[in-house]
GUBADREN-422631 format. One record per residue (C-alpha): residue in three letters; x negated, y negated, z negated. Coordinates in steps of 0.5 Angstrom, whole numbers, padded with zeros to 4 digits, always signed. Example, Ala and Ser with C-alpha at 12.3 -4.5 7.8 and 13.67 -1.06 7.14 Angstrom:
ala-0025+0009-0016 ser-0027+0002-0014 
//
This chain:
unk-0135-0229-0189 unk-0142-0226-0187 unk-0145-0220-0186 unk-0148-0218-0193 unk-0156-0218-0192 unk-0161-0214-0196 unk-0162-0218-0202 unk-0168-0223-0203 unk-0173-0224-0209 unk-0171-0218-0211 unk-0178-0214-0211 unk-0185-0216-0215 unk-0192-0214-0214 unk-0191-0207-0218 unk-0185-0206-0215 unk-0188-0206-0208 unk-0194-0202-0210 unk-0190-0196-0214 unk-0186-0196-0206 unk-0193-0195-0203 unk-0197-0191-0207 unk-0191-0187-0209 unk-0190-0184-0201 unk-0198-0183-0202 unk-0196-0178-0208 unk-0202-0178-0211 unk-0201-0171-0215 unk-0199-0168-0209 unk-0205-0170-0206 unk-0209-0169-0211 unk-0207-0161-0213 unk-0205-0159-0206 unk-0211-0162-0202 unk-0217-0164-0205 unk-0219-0156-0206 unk-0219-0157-0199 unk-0224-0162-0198 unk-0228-0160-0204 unk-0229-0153-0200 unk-0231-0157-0193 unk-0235-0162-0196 unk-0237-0160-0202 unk-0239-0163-0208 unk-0239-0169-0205 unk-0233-0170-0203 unk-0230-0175-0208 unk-0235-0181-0203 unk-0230-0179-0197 unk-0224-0182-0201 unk-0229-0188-0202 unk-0230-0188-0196 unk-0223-0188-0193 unk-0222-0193-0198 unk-0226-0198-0197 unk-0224-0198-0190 unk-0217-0199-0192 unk-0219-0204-0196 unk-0223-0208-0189 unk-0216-0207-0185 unk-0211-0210-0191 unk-0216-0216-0191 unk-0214-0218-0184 unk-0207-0215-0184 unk-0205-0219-0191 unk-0208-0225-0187 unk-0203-0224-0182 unk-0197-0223-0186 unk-0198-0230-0188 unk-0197-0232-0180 unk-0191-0227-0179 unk-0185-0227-0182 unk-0181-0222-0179 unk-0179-0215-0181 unk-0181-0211-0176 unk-0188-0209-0180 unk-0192-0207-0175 unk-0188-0207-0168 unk-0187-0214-0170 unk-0196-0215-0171 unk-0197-0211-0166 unk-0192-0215-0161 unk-0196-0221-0163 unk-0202-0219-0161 unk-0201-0215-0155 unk-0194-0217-0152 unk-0187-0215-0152 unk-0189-0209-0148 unk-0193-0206-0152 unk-0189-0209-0159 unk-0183-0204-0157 unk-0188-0198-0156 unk-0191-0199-0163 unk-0184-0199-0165 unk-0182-0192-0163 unk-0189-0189-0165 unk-0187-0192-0173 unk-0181-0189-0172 unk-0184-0182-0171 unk-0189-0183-0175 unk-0185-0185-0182 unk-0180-0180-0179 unk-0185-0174-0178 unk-0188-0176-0186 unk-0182-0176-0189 unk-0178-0171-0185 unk-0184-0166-0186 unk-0184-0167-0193 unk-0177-0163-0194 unk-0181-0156-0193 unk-0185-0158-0199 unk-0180-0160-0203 unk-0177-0153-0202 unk-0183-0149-0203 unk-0186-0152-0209 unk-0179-0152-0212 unk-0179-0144-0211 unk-0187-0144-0213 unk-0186-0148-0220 unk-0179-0143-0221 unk-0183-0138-0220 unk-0189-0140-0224 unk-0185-0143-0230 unk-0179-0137-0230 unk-0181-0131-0225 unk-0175-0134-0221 unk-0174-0133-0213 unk-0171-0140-0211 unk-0170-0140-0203 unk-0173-0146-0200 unk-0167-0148-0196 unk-0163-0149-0200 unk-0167-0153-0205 unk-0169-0158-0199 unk-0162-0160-0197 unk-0161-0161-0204 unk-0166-0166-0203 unk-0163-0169-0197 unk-0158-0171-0202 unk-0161-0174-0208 unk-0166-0178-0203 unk-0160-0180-0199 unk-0157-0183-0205 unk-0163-0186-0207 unk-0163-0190-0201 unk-0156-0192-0201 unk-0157-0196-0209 unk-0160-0202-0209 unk-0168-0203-0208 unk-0169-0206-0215 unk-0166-0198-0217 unk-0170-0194-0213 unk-0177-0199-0214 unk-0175-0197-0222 unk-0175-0190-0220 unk-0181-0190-0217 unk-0184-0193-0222 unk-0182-0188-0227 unk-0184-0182-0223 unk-0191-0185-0221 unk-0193-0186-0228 unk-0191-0179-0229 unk-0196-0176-0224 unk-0201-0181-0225 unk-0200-0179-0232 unk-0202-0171-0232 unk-0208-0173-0228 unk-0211-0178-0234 unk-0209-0173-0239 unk-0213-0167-0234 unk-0219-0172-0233 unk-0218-0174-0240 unk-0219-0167-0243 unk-0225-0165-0238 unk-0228-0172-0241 unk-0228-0171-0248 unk-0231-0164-0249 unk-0236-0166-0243 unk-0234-0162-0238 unk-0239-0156-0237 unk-0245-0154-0241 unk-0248-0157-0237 unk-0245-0164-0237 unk-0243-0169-0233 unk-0247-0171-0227 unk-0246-0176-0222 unk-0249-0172-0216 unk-0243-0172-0213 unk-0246-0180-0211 unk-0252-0178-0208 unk-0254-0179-0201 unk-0256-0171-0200 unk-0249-0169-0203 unk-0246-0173-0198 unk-0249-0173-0192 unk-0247-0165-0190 unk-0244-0163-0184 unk-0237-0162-0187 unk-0236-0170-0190 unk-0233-0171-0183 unk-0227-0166-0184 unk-0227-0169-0192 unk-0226-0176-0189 unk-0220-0174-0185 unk-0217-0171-0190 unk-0218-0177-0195 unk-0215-0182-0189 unk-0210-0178-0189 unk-0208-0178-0196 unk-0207-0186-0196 unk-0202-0186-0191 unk-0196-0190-0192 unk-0199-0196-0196 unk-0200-0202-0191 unk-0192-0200-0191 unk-0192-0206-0197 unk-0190-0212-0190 unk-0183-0208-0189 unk-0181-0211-0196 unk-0182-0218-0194 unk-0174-0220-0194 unk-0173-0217-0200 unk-0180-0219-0205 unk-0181-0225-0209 unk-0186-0230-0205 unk-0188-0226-0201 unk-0194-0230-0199 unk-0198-0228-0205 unk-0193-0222-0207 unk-0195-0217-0200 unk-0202-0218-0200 unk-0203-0217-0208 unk-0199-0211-0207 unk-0203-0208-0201 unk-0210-0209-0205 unk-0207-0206-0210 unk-0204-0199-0207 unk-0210-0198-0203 unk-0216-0200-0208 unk-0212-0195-0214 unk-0211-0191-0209 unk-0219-0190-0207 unk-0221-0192-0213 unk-0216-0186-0217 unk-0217-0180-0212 unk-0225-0180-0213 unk-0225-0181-0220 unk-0221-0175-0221 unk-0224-0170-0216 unk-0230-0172-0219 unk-0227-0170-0226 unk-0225-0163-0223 unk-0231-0162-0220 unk-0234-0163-0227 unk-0229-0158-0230 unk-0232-0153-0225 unk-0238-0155-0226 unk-0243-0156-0220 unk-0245-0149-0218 unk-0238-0146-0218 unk-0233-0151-0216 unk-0233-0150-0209 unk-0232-0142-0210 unk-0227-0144-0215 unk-0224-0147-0209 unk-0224-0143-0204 unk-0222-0137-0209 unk-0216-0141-0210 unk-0214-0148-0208 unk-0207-0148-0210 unk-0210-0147-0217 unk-0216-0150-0217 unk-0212-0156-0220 unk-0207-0151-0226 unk-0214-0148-0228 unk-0217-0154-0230 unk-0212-0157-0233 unk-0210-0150-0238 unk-0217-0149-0239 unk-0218-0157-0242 unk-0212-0159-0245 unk-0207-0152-0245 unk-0201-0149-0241 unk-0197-0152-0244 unk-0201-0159-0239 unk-0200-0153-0233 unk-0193-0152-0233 unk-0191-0160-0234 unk-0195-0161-0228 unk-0193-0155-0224 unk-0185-0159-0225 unk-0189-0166-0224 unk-0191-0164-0217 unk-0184-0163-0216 unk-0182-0170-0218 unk-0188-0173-0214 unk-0185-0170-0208 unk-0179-0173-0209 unk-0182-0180-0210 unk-0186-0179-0205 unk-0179-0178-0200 unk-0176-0183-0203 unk-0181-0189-0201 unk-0181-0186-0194 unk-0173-0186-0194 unk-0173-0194-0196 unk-0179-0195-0191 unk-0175-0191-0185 unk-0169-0195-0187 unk-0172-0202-0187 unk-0175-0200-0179 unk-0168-0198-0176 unk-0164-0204-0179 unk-0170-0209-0176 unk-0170-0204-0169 unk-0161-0204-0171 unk-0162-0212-0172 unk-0167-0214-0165 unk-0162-0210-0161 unk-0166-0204-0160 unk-0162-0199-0164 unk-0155-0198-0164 unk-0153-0205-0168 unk-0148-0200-0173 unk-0155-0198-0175 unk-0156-0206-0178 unk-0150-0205-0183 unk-0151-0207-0190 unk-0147-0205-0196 unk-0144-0210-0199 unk-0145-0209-0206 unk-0151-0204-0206 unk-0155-0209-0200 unk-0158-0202-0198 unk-0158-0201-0190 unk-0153-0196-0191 unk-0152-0193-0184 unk-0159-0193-0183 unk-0161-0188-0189 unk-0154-0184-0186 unk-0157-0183-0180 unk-0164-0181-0182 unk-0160-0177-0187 unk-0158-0173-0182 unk-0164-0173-0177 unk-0167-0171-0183 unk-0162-0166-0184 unk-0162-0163-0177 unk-0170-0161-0177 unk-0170-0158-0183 unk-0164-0154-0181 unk-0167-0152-0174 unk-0174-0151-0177 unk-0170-0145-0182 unk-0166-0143-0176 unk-0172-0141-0173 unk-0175-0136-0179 unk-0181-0143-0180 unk-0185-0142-0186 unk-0183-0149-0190 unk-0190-0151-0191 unk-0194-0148-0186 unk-0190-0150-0181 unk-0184-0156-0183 unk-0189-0159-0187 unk-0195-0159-0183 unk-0194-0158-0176 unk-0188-0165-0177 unk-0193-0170-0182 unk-0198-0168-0177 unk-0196-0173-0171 unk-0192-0177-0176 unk-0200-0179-0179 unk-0203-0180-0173 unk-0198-0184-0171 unk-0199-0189-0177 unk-0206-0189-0177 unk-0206-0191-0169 unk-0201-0196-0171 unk-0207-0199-0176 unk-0211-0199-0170 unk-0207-0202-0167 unk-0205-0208-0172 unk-0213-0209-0173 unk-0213-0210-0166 unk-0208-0214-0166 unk-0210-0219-0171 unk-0216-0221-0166 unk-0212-0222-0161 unk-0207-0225-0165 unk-0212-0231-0169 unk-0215-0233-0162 unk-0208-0235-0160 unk-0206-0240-0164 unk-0209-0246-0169 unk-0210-0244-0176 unk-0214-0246-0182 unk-0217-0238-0183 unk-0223-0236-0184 unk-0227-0232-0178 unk-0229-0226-0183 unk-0221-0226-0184 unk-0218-0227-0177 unk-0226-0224-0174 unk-0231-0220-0178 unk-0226-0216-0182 unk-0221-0213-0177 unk-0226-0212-0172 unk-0230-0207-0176 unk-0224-0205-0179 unk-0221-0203-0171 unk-0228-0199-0170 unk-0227-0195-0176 unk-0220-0193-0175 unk-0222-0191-0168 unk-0227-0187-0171 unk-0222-0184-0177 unk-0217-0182-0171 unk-0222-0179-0167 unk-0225-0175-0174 unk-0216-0173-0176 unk-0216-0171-0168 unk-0222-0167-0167 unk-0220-0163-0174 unk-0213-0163-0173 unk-0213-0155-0174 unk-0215-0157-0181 unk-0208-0160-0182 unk-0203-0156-0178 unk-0207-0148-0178 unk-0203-0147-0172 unk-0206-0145-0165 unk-0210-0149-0160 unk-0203-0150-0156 unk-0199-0152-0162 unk-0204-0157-0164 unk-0205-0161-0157 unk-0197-0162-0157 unk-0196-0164-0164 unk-0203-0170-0162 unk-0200-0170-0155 unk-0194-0173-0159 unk-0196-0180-0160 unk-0199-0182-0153 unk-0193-0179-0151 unk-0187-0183-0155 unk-0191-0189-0153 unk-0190-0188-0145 unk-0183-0187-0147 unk-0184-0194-0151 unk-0186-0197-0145 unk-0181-0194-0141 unk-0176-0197-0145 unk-0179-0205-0145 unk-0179-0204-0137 unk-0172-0202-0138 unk-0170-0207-0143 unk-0174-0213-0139 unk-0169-0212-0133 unk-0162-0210-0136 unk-0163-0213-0143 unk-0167-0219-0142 unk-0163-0223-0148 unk-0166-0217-0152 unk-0173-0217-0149 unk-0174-0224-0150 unk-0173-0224-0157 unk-0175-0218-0159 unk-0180-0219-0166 unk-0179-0227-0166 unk-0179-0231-0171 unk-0173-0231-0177 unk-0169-0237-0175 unk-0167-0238-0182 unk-0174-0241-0185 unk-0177-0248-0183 unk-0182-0249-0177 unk-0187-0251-0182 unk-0186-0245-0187 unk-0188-0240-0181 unk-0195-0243-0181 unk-0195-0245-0174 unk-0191-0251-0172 unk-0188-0251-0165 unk-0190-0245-0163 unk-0187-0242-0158 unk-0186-0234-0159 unk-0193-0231-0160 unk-0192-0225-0155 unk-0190-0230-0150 unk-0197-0230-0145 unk-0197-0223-0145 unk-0190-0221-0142 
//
């Protein structure tokens, strides 16, 4: 009898996109960032998430065309792999882990402190954090352990809820038509947007997307993945471009022109409650102070299913203990893989509580911070790797897809992680020393990647040489290269 496997043709185009646009939690996003941006960039601030979205969109375009080229489950690693060699494959695959790690692990803190912030906003309750976070631990763990096709039902539930209270926030400022002095679309113009702090609203608005081009570690489990994968990534990263400036314009116009940006530095974690209590009521206050609660959840969920996918394809290829490639028979879910982050999740926050840390300022942002640097240093990456991967191989592809798209796509993402560096203390509020070992992080854990590829390639050779390769149980035809030896293979 065989092992069980994770289920196929289980997820559709939406599924797939409530799992990546969900772990961006646009609610979270919206309410606890966006006053951020608007008291660094103004009111020009809605063009930043544009911009970002629009470069997104660029690197989906190479990233999707690839997908249609490589059939294994190992995401990026198995990308960049094709492209760079297996070297640098296996580097990138530890980096993914300490990225999607760092994004979820982090994410506990917050979970904790906007728990304790609605208790106390709804009902006058001091909650302690801690505990809060634990309890989560244990919900996302089990969410995990169901099947895809529940988790993706969930998502989809608590992803219409967030979205929903900020249609019901934009709708309201809409209506009466915001201010007396009207709506206005100066927010778009050249002068609004080209101001010393659009730099610092652009890191911010990459980092809001974190986590979308996620859609190709669900390749196994999606219903015809050809057209399923590339539909949802388009649709994750334009709704959420498209979603984020439409709705910090509309604050903007509740605020009015004039006063947002004091408004926002007066109280950034109430801009959002403000807006909605003096346009639709209270009552609108109070839900969305309980749906930000539910889109962090929804958010750690998306993550968890993510970080499991990476451990079973790592676990599967060899690289992690083989226990960690399990499958539950009944449920299909990578079982032992969501156990273990469970309990790495776990031990962090606990460590964190032990030192006496403050949930948001130091879990949350001090552990997301090298976790979203990691990705997006894996999105240059994967652009990189989509030119070196076409020049390799005959295909049909035309030079926009396999040329145009992932080169500009590659010089802008180097661009944005030089901005994310270079405003790091944005993300973090920490100390200099802090912030150069949170960014050190990254370069760090992928020496030690290639460390371990150098130590695979001499003790492990069977491992090494077929890490990232091609699933044997799909035709040659179908993996759009017939005969073609393993695509790393010059580059070993």
């Amino acid at each position: 009898m065989s092992a069980p496997t994770l289920r196929r043709g289980t997820l559709g185009t939406a599924d797939i996109a409530f799992f990546v646009i969900s772990a961006a939690a646009p609610l979270t996003v919206m309410a606890g960032v966006a006053p951020v941006a608007l008291m660094l960039g103004g009111i020009g601030a809605p063009v930043g998430y544009l911009l970002a979205g629009i470069t997104l969109t660029v690197f989906a375009v190479g990233f999707t065309t690839m997908s249609r080229h490589v059939r294994s489950d190992g995401a990026f690693y198995a990308y960049i792999t094709r492209g760079f060699g297996t070297p640098v494959g296996i580097a990138a695959a530890l980096v993914a882990m300490l990225g999607y790690n760092g994004m979820e692990i982090g994410v506990y803190g917050l979970l904790g402190s906007a728990t304790a912030d609605t208790s106390h906003a709804l009902w006058g309750a001091d909650v302690p954090w801690l505990p809060v976070s634990l309890a989560g631990l244990l919900l996302i763990w089990y969410g995990g352990f169901r099947s895809v096709d529940f988790g993706a039902k969930v998502l989809g539930v608590l992803l219409a809820a967030e979205t929903g209270i900020l249609v019901l926030l934009a709708g309201g400022v809409l209506l009466e038509g915001g201010t007396p002095a009207g709506l206005s679309l100066a927010s778009f113009s050249p002068g609004n947007v080209l101001v010393p702090g659009t730099a610092a609203v652009l890191a911010c608005a990459f980092a809001a997307f974190t986590g979308f081009e996620s859609t190709v570690i669900y390749r196994r489990e999606a219903r015809d993945p050809e057209r399923t994968i590339p539909r949802a990534t388009y649709i994750a990263v334009g709704f959420l471009g498209l979603f984020y400036a439409f709705i910090v314009w509309t604050v903007i116009q509740a605020f009015g022109e004039e006063k947002v940006v004091q408004a926002a530095a007066d109280d950034p974690g109430g801009l959002f409650f403000s807006a909605i209590t003096a346009y639709v009521g209270a009552w609108a206050a109070d839900l969305m102070h309980v749906l930000i609660v539910t889109s962090v959840l929804a958010s750690l969920l998306a993550f968890h299913n993510a970080i499991n996918r990476y451990g079973l394809a790592l676990a599967e290829e060899g690289v992690l203990p083989a226990a960690l490639g399990r499958v539950h028979p009944r449920h299909r879910s990578p079982y032992v893989a969501g156990a273990a982050q469970t309990l790495l999740g776990a031990v962090v926050v606990v460590g964190f509580a032990a030192a006496g840390a403050d949930p948001y300022a130091q879990l949350l942002l001090w552990v997301n911070t090298p976790g979203m640097i990691g990705l997006m240093v894996l999105q240059l990456l994967a652009a990189v790797a989509v030119l070196l991967f076409f020049r390799r191989i005959p295909h049909g592809e035309g030079v926009l897809r396999t040329v145009v798209a992932p080169l500009v796509a590659a010089v802008l993402l180097a661009g944005a992680i030089g901005l994310v560096s270079y405003n790091v203390e944005l993300f973090t509020g920490a100390a200099t020393g802090v912030n150069v070992l949170l960014v050190s992080l990254v370069p760090g854990t992928f020496l030690i990647g290639l460390l371990l590829a150098r130590r695979l390639k001499h003790r492990r050779p069977e491992v090494y040489a077929s890490f990232a390769a091609e699933p044997c149980d799909e035709p040659a035809e179908d993996r759009g290269q017939p005969g073609l030896p393993h695509p790393a293979s010059a580059n070993r």
